[in-house]
Every structure is written in C-alpha cells, then in structure tokens.
N, CA, C and O atoms as a GROMACS GRO file, in nm:
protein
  552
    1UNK      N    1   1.184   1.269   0.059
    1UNK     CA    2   1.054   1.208   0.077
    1UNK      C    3   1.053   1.074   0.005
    1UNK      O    4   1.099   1.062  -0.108
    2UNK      N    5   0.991   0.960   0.084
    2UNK     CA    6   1.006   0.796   0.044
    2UNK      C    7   0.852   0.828  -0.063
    2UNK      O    8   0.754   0.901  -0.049
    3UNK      N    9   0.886   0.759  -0.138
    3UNK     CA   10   0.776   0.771  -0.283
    3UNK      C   11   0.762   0.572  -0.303
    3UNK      O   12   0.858   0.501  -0.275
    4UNK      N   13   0.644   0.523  -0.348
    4UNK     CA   14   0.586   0.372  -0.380
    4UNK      C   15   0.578   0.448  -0.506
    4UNK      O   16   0.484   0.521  -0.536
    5UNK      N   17   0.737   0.414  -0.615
    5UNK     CA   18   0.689   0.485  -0.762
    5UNK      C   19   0.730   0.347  -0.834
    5UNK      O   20   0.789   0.244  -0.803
    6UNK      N   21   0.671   0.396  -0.938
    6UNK     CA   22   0.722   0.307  -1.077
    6UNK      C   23   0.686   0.396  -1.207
    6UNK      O   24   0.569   0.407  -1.244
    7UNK      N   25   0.797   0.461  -1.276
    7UNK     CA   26   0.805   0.539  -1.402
    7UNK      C   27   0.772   0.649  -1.333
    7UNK      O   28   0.802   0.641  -1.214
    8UNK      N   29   0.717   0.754  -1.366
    8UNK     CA   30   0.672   0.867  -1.299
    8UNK      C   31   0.548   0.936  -1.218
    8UNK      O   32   0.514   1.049  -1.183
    9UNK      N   33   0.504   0.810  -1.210
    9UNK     CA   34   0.354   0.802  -1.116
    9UNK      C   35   0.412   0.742  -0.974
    9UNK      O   36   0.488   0.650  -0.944
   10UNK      N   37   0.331   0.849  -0.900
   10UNK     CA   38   0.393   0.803  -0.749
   10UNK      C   39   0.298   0.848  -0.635
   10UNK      O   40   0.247   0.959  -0.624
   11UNK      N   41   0.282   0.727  -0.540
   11UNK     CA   42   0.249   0.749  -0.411
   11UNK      C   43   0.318   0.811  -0.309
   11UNK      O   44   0.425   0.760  -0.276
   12UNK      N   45   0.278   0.919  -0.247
   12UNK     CA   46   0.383   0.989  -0.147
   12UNK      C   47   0.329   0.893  -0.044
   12UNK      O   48   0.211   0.903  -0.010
   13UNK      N   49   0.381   0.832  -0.011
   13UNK     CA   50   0.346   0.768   0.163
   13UNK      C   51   0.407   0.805   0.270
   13UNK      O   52   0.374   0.755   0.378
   14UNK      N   53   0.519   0.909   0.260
   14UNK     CA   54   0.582   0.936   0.378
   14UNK      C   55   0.599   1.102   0.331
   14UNK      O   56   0.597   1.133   0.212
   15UNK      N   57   0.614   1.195   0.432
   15UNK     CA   58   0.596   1.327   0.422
   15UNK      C   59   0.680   1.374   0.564
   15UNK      O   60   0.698   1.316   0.671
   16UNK      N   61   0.743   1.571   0.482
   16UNK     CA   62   0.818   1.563   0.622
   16UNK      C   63   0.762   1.589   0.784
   16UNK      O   64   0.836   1.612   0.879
   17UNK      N   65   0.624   1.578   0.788
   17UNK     CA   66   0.563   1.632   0.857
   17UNK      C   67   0.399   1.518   0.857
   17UNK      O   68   0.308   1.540   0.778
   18UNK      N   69   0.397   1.432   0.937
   18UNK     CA   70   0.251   1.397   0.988
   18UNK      C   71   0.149   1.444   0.927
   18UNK      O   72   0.076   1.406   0.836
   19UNK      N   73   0.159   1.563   1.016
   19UNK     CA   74  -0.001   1.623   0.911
   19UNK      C   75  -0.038   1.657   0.786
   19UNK      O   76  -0.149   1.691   0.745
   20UNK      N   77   0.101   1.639   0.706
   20UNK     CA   78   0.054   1.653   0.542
   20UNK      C   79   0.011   1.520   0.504
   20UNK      O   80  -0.040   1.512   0.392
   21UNK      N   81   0.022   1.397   0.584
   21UNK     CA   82  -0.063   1.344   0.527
   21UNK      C   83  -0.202   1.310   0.605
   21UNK      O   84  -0.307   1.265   0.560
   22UNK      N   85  -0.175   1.338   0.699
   22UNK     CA   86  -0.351   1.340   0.750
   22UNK      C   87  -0.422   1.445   0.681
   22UNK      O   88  -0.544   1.434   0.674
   23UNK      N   89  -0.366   1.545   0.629
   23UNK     CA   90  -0.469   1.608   0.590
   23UNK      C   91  -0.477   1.590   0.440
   23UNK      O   92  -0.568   1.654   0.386
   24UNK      N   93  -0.392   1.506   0.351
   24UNK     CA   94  -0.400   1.443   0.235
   24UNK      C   95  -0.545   1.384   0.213
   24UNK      O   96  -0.629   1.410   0.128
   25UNK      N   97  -0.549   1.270   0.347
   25UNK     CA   98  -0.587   1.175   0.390
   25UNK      C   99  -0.730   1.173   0.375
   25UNK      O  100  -0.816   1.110   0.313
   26UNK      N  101  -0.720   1.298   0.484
   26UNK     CA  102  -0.857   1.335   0.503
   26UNK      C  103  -0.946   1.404   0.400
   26UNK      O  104  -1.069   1.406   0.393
   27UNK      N  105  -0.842   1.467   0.309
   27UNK     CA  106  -0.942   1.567   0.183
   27UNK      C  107  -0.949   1.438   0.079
   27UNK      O  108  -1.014   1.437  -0.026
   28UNK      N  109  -0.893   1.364   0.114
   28UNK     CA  110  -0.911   1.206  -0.002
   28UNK      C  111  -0.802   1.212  -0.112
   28UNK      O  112  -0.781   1.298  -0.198
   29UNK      N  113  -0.741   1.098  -0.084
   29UNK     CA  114  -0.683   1.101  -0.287
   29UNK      C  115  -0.704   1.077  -0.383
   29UNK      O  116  -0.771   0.978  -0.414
   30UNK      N  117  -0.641   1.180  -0.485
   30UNK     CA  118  -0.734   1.154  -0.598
   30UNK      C  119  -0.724   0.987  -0.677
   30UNK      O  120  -0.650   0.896  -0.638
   31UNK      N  121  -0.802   0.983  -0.776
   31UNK     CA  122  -0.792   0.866  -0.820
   31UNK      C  123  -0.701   0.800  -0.905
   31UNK      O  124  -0.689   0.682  -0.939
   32UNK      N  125  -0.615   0.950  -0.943
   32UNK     CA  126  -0.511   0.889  -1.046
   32UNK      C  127  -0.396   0.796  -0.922
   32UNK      O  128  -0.345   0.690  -0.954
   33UNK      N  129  -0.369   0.870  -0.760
   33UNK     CA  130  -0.310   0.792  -0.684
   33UNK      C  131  -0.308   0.664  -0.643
   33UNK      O  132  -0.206   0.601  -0.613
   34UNK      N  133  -0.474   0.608  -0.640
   34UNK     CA  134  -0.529   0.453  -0.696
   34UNK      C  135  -0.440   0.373  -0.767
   34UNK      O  136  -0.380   0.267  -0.749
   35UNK      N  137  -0.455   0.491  -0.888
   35UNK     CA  138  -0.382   0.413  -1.045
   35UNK      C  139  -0.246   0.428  -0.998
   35UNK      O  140  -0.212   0.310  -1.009
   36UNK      N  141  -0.171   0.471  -0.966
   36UNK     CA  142  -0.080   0.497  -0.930
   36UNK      C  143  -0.014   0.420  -0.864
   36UNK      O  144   0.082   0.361  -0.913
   37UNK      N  145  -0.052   0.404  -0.745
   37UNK     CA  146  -0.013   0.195  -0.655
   37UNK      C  147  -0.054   0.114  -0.733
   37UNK      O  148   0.028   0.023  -0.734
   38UNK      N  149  -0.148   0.088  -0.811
   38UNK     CA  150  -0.198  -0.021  -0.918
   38UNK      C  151  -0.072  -0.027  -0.993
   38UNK      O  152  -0.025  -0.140  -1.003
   39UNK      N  153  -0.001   0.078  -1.052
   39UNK     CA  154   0.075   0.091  -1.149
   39UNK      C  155   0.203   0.028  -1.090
   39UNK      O  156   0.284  -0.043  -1.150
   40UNK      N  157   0.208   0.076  -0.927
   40UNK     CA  158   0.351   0.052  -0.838
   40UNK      C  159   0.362  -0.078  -0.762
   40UNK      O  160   0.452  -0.118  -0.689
   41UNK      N  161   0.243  -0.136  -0.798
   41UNK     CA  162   0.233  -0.308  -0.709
   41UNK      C  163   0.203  -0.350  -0.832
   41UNK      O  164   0.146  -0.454  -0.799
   42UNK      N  165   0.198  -0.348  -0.926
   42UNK     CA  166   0.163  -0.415  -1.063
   42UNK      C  167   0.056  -0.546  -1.004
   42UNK      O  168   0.092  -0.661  -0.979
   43UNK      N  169  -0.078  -0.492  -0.992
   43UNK     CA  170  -0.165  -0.604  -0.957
   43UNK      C  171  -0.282  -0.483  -1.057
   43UNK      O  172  -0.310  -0.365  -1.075
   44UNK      N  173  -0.322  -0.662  -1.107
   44UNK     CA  174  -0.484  -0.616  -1.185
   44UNK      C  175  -0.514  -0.496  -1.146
   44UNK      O  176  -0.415  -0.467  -1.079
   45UNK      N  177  -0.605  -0.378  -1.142
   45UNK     CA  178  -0.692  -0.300  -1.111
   45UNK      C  179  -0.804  -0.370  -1.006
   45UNK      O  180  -0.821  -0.330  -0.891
   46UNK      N  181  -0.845  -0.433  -1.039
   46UNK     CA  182  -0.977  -0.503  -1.024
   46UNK      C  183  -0.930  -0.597  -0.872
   46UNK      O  184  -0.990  -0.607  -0.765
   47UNK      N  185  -0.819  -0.645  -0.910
   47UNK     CA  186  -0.730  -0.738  -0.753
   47UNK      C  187  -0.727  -0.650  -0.636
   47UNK      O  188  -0.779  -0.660  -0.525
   48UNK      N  189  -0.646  -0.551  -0.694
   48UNK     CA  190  -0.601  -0.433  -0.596
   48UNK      C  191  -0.724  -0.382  -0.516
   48UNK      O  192  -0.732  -0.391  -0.393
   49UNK      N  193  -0.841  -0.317  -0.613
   49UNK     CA  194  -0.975  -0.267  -0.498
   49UNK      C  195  -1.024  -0.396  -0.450
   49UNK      O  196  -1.098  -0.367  -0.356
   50UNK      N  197  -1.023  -0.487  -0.461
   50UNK     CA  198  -1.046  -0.625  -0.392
   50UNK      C  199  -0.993  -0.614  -0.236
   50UNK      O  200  -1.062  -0.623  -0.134
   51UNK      N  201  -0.895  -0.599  -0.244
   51UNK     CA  202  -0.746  -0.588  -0.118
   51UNK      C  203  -0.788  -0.469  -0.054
   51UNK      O  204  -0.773  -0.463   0.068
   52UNK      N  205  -0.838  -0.372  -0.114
   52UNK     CA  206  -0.846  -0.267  -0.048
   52UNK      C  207  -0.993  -0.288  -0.026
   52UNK      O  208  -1.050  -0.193   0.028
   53UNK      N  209  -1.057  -0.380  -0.054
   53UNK     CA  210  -1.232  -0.369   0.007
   53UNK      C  211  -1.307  -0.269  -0.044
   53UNK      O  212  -1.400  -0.207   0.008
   54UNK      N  213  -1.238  -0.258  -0.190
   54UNK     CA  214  -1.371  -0.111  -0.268
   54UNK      C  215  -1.403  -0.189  -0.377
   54UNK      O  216  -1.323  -0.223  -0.464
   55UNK      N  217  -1.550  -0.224  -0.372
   55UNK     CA  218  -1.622  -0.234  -0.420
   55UNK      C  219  -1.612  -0.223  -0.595
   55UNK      O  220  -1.537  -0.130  -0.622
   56UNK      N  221  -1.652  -0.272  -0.687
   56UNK     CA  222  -1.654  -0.281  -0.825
   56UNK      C  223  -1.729  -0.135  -0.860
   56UNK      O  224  -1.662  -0.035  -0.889
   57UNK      N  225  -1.852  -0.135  -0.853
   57UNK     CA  226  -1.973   0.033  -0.808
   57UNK      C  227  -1.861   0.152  -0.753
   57UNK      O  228  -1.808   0.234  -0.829
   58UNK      N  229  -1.847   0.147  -0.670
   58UNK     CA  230  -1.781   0.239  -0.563
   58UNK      C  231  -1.639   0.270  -0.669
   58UNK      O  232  -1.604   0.383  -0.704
   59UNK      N  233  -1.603   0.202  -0.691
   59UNK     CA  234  -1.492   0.223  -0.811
   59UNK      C  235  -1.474   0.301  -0.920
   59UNK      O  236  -1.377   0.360  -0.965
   60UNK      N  237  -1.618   0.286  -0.963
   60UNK     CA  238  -1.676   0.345  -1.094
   60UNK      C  239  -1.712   0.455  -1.048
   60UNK      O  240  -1.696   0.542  -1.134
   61UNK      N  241  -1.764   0.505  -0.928
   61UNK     CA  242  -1.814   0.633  -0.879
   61UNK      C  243  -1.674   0.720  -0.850
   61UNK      O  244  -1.661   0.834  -0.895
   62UNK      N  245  -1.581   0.663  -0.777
   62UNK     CA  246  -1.472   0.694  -0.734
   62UNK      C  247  -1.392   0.808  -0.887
   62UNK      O  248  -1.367   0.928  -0.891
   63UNK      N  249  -1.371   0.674  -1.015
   63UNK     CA  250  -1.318   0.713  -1.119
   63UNK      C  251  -1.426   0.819  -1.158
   63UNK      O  252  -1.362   0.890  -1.236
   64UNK      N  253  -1.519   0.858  -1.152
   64UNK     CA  254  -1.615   0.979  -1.221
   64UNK      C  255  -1.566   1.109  -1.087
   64UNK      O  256  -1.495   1.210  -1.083
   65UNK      N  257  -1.614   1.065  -1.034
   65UNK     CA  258  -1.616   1.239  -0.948
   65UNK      C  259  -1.444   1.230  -0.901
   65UNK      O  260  -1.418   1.312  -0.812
   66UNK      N  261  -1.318   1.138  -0.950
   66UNK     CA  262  -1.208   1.167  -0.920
   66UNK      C  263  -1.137   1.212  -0.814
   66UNK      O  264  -1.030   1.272  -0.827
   67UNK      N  265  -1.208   1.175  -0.670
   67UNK     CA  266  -1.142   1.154  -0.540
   67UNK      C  267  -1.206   1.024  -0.463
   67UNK      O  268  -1.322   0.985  -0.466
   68UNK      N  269  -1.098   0.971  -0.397
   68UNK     CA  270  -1.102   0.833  -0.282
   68UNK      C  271  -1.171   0.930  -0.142
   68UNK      O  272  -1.148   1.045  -0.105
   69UNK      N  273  -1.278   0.808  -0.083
   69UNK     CA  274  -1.295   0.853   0.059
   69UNK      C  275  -1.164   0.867   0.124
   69UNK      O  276  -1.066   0.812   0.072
   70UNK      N  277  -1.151   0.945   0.248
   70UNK     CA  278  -1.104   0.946   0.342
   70UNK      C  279  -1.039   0.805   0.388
   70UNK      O  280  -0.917   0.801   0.374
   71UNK      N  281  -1.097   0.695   0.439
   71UNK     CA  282  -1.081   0.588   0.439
   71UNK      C  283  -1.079   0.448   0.344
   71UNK      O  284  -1.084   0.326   0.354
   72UNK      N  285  -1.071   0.525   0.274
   72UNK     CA  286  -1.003   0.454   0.083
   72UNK      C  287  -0.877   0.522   0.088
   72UNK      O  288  -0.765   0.471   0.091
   73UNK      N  289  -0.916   0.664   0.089
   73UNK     CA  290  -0.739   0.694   0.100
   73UNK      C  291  -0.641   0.604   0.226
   73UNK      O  292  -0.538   0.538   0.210
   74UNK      N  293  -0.700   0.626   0.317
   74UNK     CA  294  -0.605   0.555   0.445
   74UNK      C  295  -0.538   0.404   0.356
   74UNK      O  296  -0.423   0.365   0.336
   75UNK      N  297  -0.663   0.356   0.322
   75UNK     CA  298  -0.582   0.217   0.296
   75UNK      C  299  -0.494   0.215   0.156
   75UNK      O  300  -0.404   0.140   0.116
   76UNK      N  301  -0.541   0.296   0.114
   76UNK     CA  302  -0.402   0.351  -0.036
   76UNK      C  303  -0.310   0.387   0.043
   76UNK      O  304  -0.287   0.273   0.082
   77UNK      N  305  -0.255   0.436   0.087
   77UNK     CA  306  -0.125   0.518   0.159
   77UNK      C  307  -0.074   0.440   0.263
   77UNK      O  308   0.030   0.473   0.320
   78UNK      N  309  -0.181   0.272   0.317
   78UNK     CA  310  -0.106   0.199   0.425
   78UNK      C  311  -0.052   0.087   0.338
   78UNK      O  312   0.024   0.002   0.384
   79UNK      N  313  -0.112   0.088   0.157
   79UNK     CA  314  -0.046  -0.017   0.126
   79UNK      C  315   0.109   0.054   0.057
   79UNK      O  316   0.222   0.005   0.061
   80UNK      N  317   0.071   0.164   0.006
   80UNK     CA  318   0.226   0.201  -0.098
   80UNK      C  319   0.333   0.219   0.068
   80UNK      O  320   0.454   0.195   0.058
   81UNK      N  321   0.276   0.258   0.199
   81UNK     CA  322   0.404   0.292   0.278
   81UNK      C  323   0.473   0.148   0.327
   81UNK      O  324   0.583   0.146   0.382
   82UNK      N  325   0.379   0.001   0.295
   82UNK     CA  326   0.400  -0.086   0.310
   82UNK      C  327   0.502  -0.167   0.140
   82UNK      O  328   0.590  -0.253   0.134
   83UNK      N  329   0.450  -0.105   0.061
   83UNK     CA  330   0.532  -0.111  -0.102
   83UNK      C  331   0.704  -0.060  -0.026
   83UNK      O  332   0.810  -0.123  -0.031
   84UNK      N  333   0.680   0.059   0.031
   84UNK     CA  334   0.800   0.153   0.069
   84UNK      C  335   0.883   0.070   0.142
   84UNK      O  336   0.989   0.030   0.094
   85UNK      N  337   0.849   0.044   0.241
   85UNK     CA  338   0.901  -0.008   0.309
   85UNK      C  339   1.019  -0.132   0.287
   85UNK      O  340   1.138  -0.141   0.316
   86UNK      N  341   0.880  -0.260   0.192
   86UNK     CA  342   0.930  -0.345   0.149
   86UNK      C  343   1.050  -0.333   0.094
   86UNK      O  344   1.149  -0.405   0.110
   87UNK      N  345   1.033  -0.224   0.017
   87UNK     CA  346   1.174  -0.196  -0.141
   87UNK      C  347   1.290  -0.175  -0.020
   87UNK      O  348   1.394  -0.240  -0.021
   88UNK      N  349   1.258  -0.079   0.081
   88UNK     CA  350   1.362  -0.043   0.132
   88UNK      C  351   1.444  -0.169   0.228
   88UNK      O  352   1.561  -0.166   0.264
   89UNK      N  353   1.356  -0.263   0.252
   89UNK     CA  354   1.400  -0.383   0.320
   89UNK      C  355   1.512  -0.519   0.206
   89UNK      O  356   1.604  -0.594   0.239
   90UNK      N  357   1.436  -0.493   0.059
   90UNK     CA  358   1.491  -0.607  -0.030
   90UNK      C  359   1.573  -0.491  -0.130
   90UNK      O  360   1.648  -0.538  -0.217
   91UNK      N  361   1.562  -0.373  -0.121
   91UNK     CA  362   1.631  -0.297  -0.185
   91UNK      C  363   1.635  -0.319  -0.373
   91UNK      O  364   1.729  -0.313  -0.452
   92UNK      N  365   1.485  -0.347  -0.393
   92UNK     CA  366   1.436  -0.390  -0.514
   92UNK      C  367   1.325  -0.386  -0.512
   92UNK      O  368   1.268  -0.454  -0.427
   93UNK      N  369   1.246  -0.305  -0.607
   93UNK     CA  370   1.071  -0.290  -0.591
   93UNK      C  371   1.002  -0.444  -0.647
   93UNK      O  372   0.887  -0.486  -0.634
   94UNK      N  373   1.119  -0.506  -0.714
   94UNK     CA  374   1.043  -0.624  -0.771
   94UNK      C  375   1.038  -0.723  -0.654
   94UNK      O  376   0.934  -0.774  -0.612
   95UNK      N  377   1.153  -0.743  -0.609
   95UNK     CA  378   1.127  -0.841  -0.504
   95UNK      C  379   1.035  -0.750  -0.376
   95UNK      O  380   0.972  -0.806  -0.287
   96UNK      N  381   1.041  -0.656  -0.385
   96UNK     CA  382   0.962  -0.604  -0.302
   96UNK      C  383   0.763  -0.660  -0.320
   96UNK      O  384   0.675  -0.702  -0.245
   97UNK      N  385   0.777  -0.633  -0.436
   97UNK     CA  386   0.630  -0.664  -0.500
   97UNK      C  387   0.613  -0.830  -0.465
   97UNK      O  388   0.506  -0.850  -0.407
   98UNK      N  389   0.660  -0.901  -0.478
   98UNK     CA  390   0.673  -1.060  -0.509
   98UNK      C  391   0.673  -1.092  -0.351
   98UNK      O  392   0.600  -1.183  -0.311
   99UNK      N  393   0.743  -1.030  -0.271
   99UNK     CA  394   0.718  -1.077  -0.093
   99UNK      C  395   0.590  -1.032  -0.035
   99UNK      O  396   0.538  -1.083   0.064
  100UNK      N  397   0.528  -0.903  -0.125
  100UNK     CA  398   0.422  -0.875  -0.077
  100UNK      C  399   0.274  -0.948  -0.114
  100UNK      O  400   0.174  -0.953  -0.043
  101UNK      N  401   0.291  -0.997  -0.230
  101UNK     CA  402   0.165  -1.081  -0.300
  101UNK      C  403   0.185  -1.233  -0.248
  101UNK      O  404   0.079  -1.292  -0.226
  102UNK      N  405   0.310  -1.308  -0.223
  102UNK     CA  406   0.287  -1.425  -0.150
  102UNK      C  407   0.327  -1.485  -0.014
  102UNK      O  408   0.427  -1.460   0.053
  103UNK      N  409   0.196  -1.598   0.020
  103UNK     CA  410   0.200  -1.613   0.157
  103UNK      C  411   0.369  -1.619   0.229
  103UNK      O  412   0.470  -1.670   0.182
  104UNK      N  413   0.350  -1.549   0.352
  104UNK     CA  414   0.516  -1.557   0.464
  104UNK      C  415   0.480  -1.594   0.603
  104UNK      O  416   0.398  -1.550   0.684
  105UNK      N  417   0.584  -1.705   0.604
  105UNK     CA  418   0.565  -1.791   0.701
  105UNK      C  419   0.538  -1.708   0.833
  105UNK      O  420   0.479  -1.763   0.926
  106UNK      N  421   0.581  -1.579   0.842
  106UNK     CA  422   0.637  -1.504   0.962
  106UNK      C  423   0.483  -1.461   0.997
  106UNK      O  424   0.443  -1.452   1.114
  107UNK      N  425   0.382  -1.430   0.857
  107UNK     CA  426   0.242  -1.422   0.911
  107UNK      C  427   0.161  -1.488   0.935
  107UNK      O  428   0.049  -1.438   0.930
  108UNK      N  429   0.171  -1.616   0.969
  108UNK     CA  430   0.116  -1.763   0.982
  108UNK      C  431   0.035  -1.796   0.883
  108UNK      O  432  -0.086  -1.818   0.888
  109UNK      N  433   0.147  -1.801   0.747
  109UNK     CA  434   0.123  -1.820   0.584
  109UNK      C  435   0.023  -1.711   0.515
  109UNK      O  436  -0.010  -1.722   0.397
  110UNK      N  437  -0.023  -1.600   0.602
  110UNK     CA  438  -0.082  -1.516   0.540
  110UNK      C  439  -0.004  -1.474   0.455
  110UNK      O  440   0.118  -1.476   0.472
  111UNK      N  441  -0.087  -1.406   0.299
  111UNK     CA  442  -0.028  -1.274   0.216
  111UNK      C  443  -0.017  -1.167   0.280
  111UNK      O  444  -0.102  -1.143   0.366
  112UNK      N  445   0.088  -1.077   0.256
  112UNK     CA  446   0.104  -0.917   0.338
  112UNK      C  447   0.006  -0.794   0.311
  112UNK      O  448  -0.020  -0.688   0.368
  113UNK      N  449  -0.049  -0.882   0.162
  113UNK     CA  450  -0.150  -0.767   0.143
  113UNK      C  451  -0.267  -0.834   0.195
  113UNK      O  452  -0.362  -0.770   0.241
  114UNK      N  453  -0.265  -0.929   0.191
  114UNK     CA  454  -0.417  -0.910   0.238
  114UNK      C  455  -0.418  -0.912   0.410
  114UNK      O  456  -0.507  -0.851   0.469
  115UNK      N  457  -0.306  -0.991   0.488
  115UNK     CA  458  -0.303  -0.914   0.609
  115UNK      C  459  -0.345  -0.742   0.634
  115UNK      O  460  -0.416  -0.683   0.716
  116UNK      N  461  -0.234  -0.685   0.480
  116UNK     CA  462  -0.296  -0.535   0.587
  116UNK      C  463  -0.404  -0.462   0.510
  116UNK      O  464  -0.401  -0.347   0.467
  117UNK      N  465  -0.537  -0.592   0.498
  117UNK     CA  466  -0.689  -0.510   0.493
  117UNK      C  467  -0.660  -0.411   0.651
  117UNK      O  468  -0.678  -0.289   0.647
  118UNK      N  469  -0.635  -0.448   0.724
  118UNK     CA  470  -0.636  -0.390   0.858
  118UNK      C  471  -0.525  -0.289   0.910
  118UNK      O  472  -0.412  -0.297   0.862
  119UNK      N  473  -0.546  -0.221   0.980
  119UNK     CA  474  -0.415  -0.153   1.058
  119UNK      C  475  -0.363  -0.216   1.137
  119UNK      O  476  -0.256  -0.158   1.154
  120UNK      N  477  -0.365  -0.312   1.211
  120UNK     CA  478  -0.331  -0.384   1.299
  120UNK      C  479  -0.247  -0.496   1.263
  120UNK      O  480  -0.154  -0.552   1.321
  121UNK      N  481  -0.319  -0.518   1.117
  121UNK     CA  482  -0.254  -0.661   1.028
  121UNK      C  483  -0.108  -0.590   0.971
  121UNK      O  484   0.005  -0.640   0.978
  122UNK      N  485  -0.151  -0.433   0.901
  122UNK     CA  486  -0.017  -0.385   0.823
  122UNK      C  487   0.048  -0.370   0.932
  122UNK      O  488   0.164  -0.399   0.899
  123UNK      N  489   0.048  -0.344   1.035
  123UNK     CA  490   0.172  -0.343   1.191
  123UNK      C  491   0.233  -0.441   1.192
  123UNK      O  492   0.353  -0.451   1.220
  124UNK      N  493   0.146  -0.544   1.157
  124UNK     CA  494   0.240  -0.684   1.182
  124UNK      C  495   0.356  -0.710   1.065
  124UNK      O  496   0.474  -0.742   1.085
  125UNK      N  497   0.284  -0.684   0.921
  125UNK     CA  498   0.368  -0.671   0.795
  125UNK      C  499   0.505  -0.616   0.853
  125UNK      O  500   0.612  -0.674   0.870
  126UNK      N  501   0.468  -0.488   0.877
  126UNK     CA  502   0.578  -0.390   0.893
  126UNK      C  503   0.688  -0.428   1.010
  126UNK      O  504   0.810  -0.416   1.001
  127UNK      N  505   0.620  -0.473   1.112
  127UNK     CA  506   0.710  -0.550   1.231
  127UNK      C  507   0.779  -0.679   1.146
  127UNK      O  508   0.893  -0.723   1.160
  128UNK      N  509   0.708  -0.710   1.083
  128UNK     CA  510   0.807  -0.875   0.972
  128UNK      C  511   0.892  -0.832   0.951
  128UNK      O  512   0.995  -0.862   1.011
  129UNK      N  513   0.889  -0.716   0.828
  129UNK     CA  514   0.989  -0.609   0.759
  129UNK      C  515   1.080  -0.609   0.877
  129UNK      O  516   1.168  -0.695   0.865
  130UNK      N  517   1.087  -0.522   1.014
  130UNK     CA  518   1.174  -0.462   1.037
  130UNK      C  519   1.227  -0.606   1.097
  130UNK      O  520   1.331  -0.585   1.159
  131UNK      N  521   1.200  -0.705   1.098
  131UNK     CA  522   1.261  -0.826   1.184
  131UNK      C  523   1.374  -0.865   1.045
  131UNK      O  524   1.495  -0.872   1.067
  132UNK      N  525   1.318  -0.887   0.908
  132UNK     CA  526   1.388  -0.938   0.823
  132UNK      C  527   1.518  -0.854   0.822
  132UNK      O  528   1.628  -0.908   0.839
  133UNK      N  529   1.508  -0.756   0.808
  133UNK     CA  530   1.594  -0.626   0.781
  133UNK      C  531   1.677  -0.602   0.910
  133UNK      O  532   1.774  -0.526   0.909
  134UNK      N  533   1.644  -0.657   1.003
  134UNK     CA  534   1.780  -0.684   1.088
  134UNK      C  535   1.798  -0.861   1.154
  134UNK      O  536   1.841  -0.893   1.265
  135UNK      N  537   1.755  -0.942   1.057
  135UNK     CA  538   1.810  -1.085   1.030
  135UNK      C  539   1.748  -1.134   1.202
  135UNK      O  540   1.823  -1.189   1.283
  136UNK      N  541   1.611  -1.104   1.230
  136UNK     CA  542   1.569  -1.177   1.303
  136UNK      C  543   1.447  -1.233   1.296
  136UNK      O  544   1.353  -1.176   1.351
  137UNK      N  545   1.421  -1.398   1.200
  137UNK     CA  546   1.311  -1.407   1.142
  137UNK      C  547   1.225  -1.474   1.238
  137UNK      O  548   1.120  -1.510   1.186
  138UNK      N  549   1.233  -1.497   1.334
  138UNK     CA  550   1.114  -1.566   1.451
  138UNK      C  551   1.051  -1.467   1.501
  138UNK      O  552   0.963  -1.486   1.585
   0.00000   0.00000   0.00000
C-alpha cells in the first residue's frame, strides 16, 4: 500500500481495494490525517486548509469533534495521492514537495496544489506526472 508519509504519520491514499477508501472517505478522516499531510507536504497548517478551502472556524470545529467532512476528506486523500504520486515520479518526497508548491509550465504556470482545489484540476496534475515520468513534457 502507497502511503504520503513523513516519520511515522501517514496518509493511506491508495488501498487494495476502491472501496476502502470510499468508505474511509465517506465516514470522514480523522483529524490527526489533516496533520498528517500537513506534516507530509510540510506547508503551514493554516496554508494547507487554505488549498483545501477549509475555512479557519471549520478548522477549529474539525480539531474539537476530531473528524473531516466527507468532502474535506476527499480533498485530503486527492492531495497526499497527488504527494504519492509525485515522490513516485521524482523518486524523492522533497523534490516531490518543491514541484508541487511551485508554478509548472505544463499547467499554464499554475501551482499543482492549487490546481487540484478541483478534481478535474488534480487529473491534470496527475496527467503532468504521468507525461514527466515517461519524458513527454508537451
């Protein structure tokens, strides 16, 4: 199983089976998994729910009752499988981290994270990825 880790805190983003993580997904993750990509993209706290569109409030509620919506989780688990990915493309979580926080030409100078506020945007990330990773950058 592909893990977005750093030290012993880890995002599962890939599972052997689909539905363990839809149904991850759907019961929400908890909040230490938050901290957890925070910990594995080494970005502020405060940057990261930015990127992910949660709210400063919503944050604070999140950390008390200790589970992510449904769709807080989605976008936790589309950025660490996009962390995953990366590492597995530069075969280094650091340069992995560093392609993902600045603008690439391949997204018409967008950042990768903030392209994938969206599902549609992380498709494109991930289509970059698989272009770099077999040396076809147009």
């Amino acid at each position: 199983m592909k893990t977005a880790t750093l030290e012993k805190k880890t995002v599962r983003a890939k599972a052997k089976h689909p539905h363990e993580l839809i149904r991850r997904i759907q019961k929400g993750l908890s909040f230490s998994e938050l901290k957890a990509l925070q910990d594995s993209i080494d970005m502020p706290f405060e940057q990261l729910a930015a990127k992910l569109s949660i709210s400063r409030s919503t944050l604070q509620r999140r950390k008390v009752n200790g589970r992510l919506s449904p769709d807080e989780s989605d976008k936790v688990m589309r950025f660490a499988r996009l962390l995953d990915h990366a590492t597995d493309v530069f075969g280094d979580v650091n340069k992995a981290r560093a392609w993902l926080k600045f603008p690439q030409r391949g997204l018409g100078g967008a950042v990768p994270l903030d392209y994938a506020k969206t599902e549609i945007g992380a498709r494109e990330v991930d289509n970059l990825l698989g272009r770099i990773d077999y040396g076809v950058y147009s």
